[in-house]
Each structure stands twice: as structure tokens, then as C-alpha cells.
DOMIFI-584855 format. One line per field, with one value per residue: residue number from 1; residue in one letter; chain; x, y, z of N, C-alpha, C in turn. Coordinates in steps of 0.2 Angstrom, whole numbers, padded with zeros to 4 digits, m for minus. Example, Ala and Ser with C-alpha at 12.3 -4.5 7.8 and 13.67 -1.06 7.14 Angstrom:
# residues 2
num: (1; 2)
residuo: (a; s)
cadena: (A; A)
n_xx: (0066; 0064)
n_yy: (m0028; m0011)
n_zz: (0039; 0035)
ca_xx: (0062; 0068)
ca_yy: (m0022; m0005)
ca_zz: (0039; 0036)
c_xx: (0066; 0064)
c_yy: (m0016; 0000)
c_zz: (0039; 0039)
# end
This chain:
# residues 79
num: (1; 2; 3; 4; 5; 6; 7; 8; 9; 10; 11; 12; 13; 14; 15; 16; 17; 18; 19; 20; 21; 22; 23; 24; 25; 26; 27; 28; 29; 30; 31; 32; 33; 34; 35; 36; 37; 38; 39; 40; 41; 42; 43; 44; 45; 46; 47; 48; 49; 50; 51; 52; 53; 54; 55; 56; 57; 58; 59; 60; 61; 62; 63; 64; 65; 66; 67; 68; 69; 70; 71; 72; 73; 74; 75; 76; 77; 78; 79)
residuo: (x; x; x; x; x; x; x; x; x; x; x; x; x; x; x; x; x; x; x; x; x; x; x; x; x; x; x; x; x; x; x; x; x; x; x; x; x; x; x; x; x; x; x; x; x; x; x; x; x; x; x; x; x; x; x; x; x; x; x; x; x; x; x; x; x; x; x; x; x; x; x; x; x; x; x; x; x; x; x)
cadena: (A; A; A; A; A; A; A; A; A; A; A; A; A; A; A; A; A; A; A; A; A; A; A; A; A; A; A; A; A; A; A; A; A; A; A; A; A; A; A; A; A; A; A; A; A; A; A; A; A; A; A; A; A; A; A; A; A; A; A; A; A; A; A; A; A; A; A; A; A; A; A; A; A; A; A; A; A; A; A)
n_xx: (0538; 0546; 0553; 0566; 0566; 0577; 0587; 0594; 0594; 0597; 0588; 0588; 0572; 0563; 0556; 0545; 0541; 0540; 0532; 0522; 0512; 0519; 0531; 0546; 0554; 0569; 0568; 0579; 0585; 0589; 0575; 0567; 0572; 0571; 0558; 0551; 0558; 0554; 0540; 0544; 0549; 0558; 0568; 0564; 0552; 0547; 0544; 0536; 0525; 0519; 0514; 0519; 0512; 0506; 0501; 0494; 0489; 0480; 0495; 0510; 0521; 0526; 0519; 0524; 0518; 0516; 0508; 0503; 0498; 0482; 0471; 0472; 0458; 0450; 0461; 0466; 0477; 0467; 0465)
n_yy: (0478; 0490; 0501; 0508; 0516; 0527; 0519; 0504; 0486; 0472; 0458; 0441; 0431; 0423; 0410; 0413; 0406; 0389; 0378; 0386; 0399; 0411; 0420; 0432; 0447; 0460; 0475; 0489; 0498; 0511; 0516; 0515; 0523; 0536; 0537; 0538; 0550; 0560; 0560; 0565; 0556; 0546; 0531; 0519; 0525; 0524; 0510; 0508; 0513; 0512; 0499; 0488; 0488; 0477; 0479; 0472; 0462; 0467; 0469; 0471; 0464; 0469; 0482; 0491; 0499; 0509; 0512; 0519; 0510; 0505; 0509; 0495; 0485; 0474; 0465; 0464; 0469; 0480; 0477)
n_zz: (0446; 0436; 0435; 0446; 0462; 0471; 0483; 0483; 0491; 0496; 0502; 0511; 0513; 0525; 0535; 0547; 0557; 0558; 0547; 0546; 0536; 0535; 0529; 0534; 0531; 0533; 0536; 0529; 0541; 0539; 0531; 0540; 0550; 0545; 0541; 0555; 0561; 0551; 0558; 0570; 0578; 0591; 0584; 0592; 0597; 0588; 0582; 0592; 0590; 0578; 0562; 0551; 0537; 0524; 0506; 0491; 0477; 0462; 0454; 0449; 0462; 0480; 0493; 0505; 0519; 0532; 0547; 0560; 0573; 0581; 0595; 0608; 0608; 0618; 0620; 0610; 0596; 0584; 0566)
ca_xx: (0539; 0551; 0558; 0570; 0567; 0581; 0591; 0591; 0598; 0594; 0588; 0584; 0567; 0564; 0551; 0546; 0538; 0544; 0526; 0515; 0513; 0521; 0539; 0547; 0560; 0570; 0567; 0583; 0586; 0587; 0570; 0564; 0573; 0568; 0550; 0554; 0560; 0549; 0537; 0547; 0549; 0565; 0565; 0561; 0545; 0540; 0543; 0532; 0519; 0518; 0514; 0521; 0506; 0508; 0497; 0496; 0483; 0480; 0497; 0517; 0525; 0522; 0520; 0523; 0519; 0518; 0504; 0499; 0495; 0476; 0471; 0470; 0454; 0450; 0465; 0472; 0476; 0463; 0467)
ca_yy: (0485; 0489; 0507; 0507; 0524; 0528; 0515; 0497; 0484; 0464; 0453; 0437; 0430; 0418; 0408; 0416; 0401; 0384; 0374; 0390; 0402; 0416; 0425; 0437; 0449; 0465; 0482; 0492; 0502; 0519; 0519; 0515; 0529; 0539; 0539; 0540; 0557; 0563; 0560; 0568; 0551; 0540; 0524; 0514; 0527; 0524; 0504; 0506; 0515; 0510; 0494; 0489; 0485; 0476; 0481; 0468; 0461; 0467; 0474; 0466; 0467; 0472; 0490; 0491; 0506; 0513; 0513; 0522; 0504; 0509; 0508; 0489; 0483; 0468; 0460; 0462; 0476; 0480; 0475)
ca_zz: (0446; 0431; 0437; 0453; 0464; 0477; 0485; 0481; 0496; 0494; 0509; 0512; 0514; 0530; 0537; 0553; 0563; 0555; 0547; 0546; 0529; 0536; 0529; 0534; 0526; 0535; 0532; 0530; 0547; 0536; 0529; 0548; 0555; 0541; 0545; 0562; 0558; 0548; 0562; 0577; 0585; 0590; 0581; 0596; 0598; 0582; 0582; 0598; 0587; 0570; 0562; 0544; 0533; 0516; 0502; 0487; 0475; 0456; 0453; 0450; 0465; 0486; 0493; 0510; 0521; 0539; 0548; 0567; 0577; 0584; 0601; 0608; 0610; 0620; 0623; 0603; 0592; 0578; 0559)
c_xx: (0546; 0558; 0560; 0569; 0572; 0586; 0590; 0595; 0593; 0595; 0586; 0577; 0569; 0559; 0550; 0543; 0537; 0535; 0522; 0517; 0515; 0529; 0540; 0553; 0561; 0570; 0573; 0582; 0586; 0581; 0566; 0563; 0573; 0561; 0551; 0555; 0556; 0542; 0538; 0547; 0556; 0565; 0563; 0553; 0542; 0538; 0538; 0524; 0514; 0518; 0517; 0512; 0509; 0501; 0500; 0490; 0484; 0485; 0504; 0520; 0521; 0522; 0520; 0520; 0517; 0512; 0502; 0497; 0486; 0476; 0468; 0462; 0451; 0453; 0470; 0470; 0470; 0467; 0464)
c_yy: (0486; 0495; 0507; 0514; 0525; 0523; 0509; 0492; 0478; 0461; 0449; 0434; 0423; 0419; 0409; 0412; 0395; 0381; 0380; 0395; 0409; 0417; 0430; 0442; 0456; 0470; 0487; 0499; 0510; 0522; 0520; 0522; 0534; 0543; 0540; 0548; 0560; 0564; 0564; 0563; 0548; 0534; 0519; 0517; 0525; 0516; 0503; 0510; 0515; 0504; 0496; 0486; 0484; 0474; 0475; 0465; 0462; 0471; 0469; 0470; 0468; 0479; 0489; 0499; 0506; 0515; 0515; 0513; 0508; 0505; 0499; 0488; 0475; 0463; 0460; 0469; 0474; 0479; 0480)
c_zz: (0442; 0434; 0446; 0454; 0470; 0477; 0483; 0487; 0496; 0501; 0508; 0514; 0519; 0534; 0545; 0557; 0557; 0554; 0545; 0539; 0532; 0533; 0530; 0532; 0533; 0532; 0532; 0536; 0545; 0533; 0537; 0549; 0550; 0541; 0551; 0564; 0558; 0552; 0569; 0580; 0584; 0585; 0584; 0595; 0593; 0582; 0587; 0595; 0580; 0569; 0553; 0538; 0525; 0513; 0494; 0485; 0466; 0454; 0455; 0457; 0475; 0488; 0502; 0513; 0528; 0541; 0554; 0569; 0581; 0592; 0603; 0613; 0612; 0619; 0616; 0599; 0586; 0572; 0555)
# end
């Protein structure tokens, strides 16, 4: 992704259970509470309501975005 839109703020990347192919990176608390907002919800509400989905495939780069969690059915949320 060559053009920068907005703010820019650098994290480290970290392995979220030692052995396994997961990483995890943090999300600046401003874009949270940002959505959150624009929602009508607090940011606890929304962290209890939202999931983060990352989008990626034929194109430089990741996209993350915000997703409503759906209703759990038997015993695990849906994907």
C-alpha cells in the first residue's frame, strides 16, 4: 500500500501462543473508540460485540475491518 491516509503509529508483531502460526499485533485504542462511536456503543460494548476480521489474498498488504460477532451457535461463534 504505497499512499498513507490518516494517522500512522508502529507496533510490534507478537506470537500469541508460543509453537502455534498465530501473531498478533495491537490496534490503536483511537480507531477502537472511534468505531465504537460511530456505532452508539462504549468501547467495552463494542469489544463485547464486534469481532476484527482480516481480509488479505491478491493484493499488497492487510485490511482489517469490524465486524458484528453473530449469534453463537452450539457452543462456538460462527466464522
Amino acid at each position: 500500500m504505497s499512499q498513507m491516509v490518516g494517522y500512522r503509529k508502529i507496533y510490534r508483531l507478537r506470537t500469541a501462543v508460543p509453537g502455534k502460526k498465530c501473531i498478533e499485533v495491537t490496534f490503536p485504542y483511537e480507531v477502537v473508540e472511534k468505531e465504537a462511536r460511530s456505532k452508539g456503543l462504549t468501547v467495552d460494548e463494542f469489544l463485547n460485540s464486534f469481532q476484527a476480521v482480516c481480509e488479505y489474498d491478491n493484493f499488497e498488504g492487510v485490511v482489517y475491518k469490524f465486524e458484528k460477532i453473530e449469534a453463537e451457535v452450539g457452543g462456538g461463534k460462527q466464522q
